[in-house]
C-alpha positions as CSV (number, residue, x, y, z in Angstrom):
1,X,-11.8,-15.6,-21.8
2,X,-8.2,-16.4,-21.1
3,X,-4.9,-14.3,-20.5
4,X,-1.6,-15.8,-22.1
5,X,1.9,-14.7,-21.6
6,X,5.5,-16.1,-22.8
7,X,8.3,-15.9,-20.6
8,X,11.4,-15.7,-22.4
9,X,14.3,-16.1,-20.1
10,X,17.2,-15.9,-22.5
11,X,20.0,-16.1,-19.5
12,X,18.9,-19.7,-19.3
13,X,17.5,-20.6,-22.4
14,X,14.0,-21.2,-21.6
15,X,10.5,-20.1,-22.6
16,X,7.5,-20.9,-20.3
17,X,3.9,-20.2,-21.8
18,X,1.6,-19.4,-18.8
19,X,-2.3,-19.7,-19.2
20,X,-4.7,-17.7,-16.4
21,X,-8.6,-18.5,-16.7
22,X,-11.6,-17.2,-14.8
23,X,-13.2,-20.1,-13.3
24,X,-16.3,-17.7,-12.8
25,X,-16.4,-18.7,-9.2
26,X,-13.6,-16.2,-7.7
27,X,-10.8,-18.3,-8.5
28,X,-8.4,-18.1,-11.5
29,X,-7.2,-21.7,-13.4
30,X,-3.7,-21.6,-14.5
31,X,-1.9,-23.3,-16.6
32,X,2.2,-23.6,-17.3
33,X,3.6,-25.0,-19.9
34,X,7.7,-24.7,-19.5
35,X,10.8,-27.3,-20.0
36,X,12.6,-26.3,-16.6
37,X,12.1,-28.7,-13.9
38,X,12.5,-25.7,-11.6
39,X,8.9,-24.3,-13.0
40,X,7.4,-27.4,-13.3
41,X,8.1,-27.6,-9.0
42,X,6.9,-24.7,-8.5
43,X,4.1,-24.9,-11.0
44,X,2.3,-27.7,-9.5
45,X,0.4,-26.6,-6.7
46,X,-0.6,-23.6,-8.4
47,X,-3.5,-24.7,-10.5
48,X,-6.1,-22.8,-8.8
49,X,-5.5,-19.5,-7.4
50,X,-7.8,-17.1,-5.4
51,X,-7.6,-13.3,-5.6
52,X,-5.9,-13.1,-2.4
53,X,-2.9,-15.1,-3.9
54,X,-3.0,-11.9,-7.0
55,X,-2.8,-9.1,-4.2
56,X,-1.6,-10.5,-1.1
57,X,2.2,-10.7,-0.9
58,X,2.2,-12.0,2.6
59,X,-0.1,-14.8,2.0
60,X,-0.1,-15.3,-1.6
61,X,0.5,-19.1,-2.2
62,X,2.5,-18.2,-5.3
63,X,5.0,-15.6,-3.0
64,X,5.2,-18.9,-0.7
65,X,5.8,-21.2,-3.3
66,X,8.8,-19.2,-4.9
67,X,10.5,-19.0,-1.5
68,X,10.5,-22.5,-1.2
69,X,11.3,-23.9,-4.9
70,X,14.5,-24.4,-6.6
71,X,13.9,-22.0,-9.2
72,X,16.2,-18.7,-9.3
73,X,15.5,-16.0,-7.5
74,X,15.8,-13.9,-10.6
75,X,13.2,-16.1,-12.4
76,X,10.9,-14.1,-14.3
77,X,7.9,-16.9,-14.2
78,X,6.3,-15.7,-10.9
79,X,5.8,-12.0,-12.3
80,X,4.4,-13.6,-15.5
81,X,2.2,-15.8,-14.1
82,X,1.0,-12.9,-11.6
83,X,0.9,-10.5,-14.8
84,X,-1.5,-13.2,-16.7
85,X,-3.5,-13.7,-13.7
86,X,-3.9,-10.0,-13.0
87,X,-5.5,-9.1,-16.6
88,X,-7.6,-12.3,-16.7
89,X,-9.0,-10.5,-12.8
90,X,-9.1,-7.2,-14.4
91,X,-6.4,-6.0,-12.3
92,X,-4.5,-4.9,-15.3
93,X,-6.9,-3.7,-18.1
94,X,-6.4,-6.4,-21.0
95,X,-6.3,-3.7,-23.5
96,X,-3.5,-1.9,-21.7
97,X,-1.3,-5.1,-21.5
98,X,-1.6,-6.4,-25.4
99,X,-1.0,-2.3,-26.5
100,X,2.4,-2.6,-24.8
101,X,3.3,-6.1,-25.7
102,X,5.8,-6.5,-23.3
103,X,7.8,-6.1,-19.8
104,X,11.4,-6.6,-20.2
105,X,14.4,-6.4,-18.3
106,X,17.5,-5.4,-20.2
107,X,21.1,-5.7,-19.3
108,X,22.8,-2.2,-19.5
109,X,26.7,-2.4,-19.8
């Protein structure tokens, strides 16, 4: 089975779909799909992730890989990707993430 999110980031106009799959092995493909060149960077050493790159902030290649990107440090791709990744690792139950549909982050005035 697979795990799909969309990342809407309407401050800059772009939508990035990200794909998580369980390789059956202990590892977790992913794939992005996104127009920003920033994502794409950061994207593409991130094909194959372990479960210590889900869980492990201090060593998690993806935590590594945002530090030293161009990408925003308000980009919301890093928590999407971990979000698909998590329910396709049963971290978060799949169930539990398609009842709620969505995470957001909403500008108050």
């Amino acid at each position: 089975m697979t795990a799909k999110v969309r990342i809407e980031m309407k401050v800059c106009d772009r939508t990035t779909e990200v794909e998580a799959i369980d390789n059956g092995d202990g590892t977790f493909g992913i794939k992005v799909d996104s127009p920003c060149p920033n994502v794409q960077e950061f994207a593409r050493t991130l094909e194959v992730l372990t479960l210590q790159d889900l869980t492990d902030k201090a060593n998690s290649r993806v935590f590594d890989r945002m530090r030293n990107v161009k990408m925003s440090a308000n980009c919301l791709v890093p928590a999407g990707l971990l979000s698909a990744a998590w329910v396709e690792a049963g971290l978060i139950a799949r169930s539990r993430a398609l009842g709620m549909g969505a995470n957001e982050v909403r500008f108050l005035e």
